[in-house]
C-alpha positions in Angstrom: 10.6 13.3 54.5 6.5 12.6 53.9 6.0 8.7 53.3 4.4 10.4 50.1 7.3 11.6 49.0 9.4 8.9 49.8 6.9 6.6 47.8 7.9 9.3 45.0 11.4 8.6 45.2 11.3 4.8 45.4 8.8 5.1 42.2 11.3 6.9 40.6 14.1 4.6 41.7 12.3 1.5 40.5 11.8 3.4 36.6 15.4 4.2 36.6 16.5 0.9 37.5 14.4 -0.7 35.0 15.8 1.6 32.3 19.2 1.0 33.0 18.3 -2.8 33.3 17.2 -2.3 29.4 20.2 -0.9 28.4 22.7 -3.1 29.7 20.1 -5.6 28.3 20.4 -3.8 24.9 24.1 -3.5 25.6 24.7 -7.3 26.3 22.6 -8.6 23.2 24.2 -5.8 20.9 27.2 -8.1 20.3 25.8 -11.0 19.6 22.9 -9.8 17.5 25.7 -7.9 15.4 27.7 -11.4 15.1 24.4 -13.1 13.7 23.9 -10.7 11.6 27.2 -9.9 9.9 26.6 -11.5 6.2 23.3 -9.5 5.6 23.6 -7.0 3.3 20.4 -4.8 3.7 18.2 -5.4 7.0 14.9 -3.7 6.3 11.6 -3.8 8.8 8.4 -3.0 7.7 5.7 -1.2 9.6 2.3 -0.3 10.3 0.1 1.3 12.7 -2.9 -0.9 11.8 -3.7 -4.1 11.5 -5.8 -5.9 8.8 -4.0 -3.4 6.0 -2.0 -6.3 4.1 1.8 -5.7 5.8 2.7 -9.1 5.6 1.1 -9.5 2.2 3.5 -6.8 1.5 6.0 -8.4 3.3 6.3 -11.7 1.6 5.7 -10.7 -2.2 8.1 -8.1 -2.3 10.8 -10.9 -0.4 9.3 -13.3 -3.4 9.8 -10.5 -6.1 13.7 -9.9 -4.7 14.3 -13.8 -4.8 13.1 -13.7 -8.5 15.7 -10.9 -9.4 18.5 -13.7 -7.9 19.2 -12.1 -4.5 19.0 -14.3 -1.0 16.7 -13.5 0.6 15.5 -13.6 4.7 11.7 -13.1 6.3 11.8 -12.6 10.5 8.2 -13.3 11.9 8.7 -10.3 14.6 4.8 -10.3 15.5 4.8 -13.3 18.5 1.1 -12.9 19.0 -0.5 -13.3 15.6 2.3 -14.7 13.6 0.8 -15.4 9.9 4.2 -15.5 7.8 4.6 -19.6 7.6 0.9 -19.9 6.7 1.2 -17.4 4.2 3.9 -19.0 2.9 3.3 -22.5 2.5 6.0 -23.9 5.7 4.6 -26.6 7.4 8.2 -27.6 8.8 9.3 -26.9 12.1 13.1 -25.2 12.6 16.0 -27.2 13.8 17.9 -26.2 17.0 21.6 -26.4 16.8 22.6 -26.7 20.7 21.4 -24.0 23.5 20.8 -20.9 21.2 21.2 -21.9 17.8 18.2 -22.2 15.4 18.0 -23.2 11.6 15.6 -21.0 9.3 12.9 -22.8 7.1 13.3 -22.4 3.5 10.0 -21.7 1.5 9.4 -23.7 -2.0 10.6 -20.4 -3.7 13.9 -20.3 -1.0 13.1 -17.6 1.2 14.4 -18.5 4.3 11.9 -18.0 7.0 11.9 -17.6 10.6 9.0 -16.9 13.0 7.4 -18.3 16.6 5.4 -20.4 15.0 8.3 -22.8 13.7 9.2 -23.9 17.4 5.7 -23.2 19.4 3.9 -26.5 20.3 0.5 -26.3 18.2 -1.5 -23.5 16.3 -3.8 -23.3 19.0 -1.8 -22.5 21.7 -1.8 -19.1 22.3 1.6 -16.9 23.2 1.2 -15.1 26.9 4.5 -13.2 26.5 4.2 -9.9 28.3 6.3 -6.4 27.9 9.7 -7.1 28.7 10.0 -10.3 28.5 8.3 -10.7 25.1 11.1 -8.0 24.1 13.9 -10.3 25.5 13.1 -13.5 23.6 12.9 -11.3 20.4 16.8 -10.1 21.1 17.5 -13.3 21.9 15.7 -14.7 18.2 17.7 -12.3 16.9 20.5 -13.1 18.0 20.5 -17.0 17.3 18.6 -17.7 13.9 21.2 -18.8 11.8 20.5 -16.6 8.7 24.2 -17.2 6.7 24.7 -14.5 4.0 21.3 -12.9 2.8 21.4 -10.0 0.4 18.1 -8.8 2.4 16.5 -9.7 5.5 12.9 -8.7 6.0 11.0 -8.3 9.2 7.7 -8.5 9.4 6.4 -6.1 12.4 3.4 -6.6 14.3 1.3 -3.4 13.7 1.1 0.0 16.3 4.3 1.1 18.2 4.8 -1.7 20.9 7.5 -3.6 22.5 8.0 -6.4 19.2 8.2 -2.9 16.8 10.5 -0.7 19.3 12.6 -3.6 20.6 13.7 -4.1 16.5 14.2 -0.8 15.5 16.4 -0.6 18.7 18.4 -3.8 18.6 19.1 -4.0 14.9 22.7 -3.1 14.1 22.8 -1.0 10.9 19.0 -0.8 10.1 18.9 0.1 6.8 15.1 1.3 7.4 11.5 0.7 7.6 8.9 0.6 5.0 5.7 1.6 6.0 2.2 -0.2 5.0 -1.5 1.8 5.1 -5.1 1.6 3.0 -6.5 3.9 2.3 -9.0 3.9 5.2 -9.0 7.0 7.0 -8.3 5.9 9.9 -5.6 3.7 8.6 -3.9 6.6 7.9 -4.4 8.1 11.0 -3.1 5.6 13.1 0.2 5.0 10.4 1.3 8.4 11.2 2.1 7.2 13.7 4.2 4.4 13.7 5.6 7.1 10.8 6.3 9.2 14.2 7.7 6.1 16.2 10.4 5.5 14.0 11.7 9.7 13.2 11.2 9.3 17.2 14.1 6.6 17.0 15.9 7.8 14.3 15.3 4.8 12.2 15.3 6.5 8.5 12.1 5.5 6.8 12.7 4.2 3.1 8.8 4.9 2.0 5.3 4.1 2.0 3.3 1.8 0.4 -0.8 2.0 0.0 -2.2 -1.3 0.2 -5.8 -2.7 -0.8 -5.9 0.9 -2.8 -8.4 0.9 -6.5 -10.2 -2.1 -7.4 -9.8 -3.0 -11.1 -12.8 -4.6 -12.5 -11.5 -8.0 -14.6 -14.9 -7.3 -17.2 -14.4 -3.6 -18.1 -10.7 -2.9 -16.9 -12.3 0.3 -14.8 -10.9 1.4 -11.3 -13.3 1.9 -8.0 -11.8 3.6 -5.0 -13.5 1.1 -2.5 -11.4 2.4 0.6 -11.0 6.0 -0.6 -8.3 7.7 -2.9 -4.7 9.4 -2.7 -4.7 9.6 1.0 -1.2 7.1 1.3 0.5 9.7 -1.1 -0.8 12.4 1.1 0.7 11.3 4.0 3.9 10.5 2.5 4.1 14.1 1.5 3.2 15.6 4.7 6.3 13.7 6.2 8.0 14.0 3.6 9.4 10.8 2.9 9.2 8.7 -0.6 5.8 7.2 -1.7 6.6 3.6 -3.2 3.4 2.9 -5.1 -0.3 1.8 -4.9 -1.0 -2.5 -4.8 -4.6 -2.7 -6.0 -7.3 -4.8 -4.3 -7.3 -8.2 -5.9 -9.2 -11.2 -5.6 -5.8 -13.0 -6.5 -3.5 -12.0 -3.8 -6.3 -13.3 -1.4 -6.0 -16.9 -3.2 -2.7 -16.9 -3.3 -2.6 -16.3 0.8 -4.7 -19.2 1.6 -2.7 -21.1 -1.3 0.7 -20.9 0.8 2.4 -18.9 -2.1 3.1 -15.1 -2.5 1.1 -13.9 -5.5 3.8 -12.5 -7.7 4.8 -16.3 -8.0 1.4 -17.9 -8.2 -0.1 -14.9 -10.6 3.0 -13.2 -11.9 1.0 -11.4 -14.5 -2.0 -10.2 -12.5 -1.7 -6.0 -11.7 -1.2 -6.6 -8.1 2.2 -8.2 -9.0 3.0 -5.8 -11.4 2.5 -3.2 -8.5 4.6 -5.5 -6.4 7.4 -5.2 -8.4 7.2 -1.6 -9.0 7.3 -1.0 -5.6 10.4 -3.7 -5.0 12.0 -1.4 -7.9 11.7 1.8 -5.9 13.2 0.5 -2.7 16.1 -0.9 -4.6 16.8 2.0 -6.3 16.9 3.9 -3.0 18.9 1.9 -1.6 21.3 2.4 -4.4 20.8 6.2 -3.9 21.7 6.0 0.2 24.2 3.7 -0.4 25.9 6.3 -3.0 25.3 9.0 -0.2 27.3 6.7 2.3 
């Protein structure tokens, strides 16, 4: 046997090893991440394949617009690197541990319970290093220890593209109920969200719909609509895969305020039309959740 080859086979040795590795890794966290998770109802991720198109916007209004209509409600802060979910939200608390594993979720003024790395991580400023499997460890492991209690919906808010934090979640999730999938209008948002779109048929994690963020401006003097980021291409894309379209959120001024105010917009400005969109769009996924579970 050529040292070339053998270099070959020991290359091949070392990505078999590490896959197994994963699975019993997978296999060993499955348990306990089904055990922490047993009183939530619905377990829902939401996705992108850009950043900068409003996912966590989306994220937190629609968790906001569910806790108005009297259901519990749960946000998980899956993006490690960038996480924006406690700023967004007002939390200036940090979580409580409960022994080696155990950890306490922060309730927002409107009672979202909240968890994300930023509740634990010494300072703002402090940047996270995690690298590729490790990173995807200590999210199983988060997963596995936040004290949630019963929820009625958990949320988790996915970094954007098809990486280790999205993956790792749509794998280690027992009983996803699905992703929701956030894009502009942009071009090349769209471009880029098929595919995360991709990622999760790849997985077989069913995809509840797509919203289009940041879509028409309304002017507040003359009531008229601009297309600022272009028009229709989110419902395009939905109907090329094939999968249900949940609605258009205008471009705002107020959903930008009520970001750097700490409280979703659809409670600071519950009668401005991005919170009417909001709650459209909270409406579909609701109702198609009634239809699957009817299916089931």
């Amino acid at each position: 046997m050529t040292e070339e080859r053998k270099l070959e086979d020991l290359e091949l040795f070392e990505k078999v090893s590490m896959r197994e590795q994963v699975k019993k890794e997978l296999s060993d966290q499955h348990g306990p991440i089904k055990d922490a998770l047993r009183d939530v109802r619905y377990k829902i991720a939401i996705l992108s394949g850009k950043g900068g198109v409003g996912k966590t916007s989306a994220v937190i209004n629609i968790a906001a617009v569910l806790k108005q209509m009297g259901f519990e409600v749960g946000i998980m802060d899956a993006d490690v690197h960038g996480p924006s979910v406690p700023k967004m939200t007002g939390l200036s608390k940090r979580t409580e541990l409960h022994g080696a594993w155990g950890m306490e979720p922060v309730a927002t003024d409107q009672g979202i319970k909240v968890m994300s790395v930023s509740l634990f991580w010494p300072g703002e400023a402090t940047p996270v290093m995690w690298k590729g499997h490790h990173k995807a460890r200590v999210i199983r492991q988060l997963l596995a220890s936040v004290q949630w209690g019963k929820l009625d919906f958990l949320l988790v808010d996915l970094p954007p593209g098809t990486g280790d934090e999205p993956v790792t979640i749509m794998k280690s999730i027992p009983g996803l109920d699905g992703v929701v999938v956030v894009t502009s209008p942009q071009e090349v948002s769209v471009a880029v969200c098929s595919k995360a779109i991709s990622s999760a048929n790849e997985l077989n994690t069913p995809i509840l719909g797509l919203i289009e963020n940041m879509s028409d401006f309304r002017c507040p003097h003359c009531g008229g609509e601009i297309a600022l980021l272009g028009q229709g291409r989110g419902e395009d894309l939905a109907r090329t895969y094939k999968i249900p379209f949940l609605g258009r959120i205008p471009l705002n001024e107020l959903a930008g305020k009520a970001a750097d105010e700490g409280v979703p917009v659809v409670a600071q400005y519950p009668d401005s039309p991005v919170s009417v969109a909001f709650r459209g769009v909270t409406d579909k996924i609701l109702e198609i959740l009634k239809k699957k579970g009817e299916k089931n």
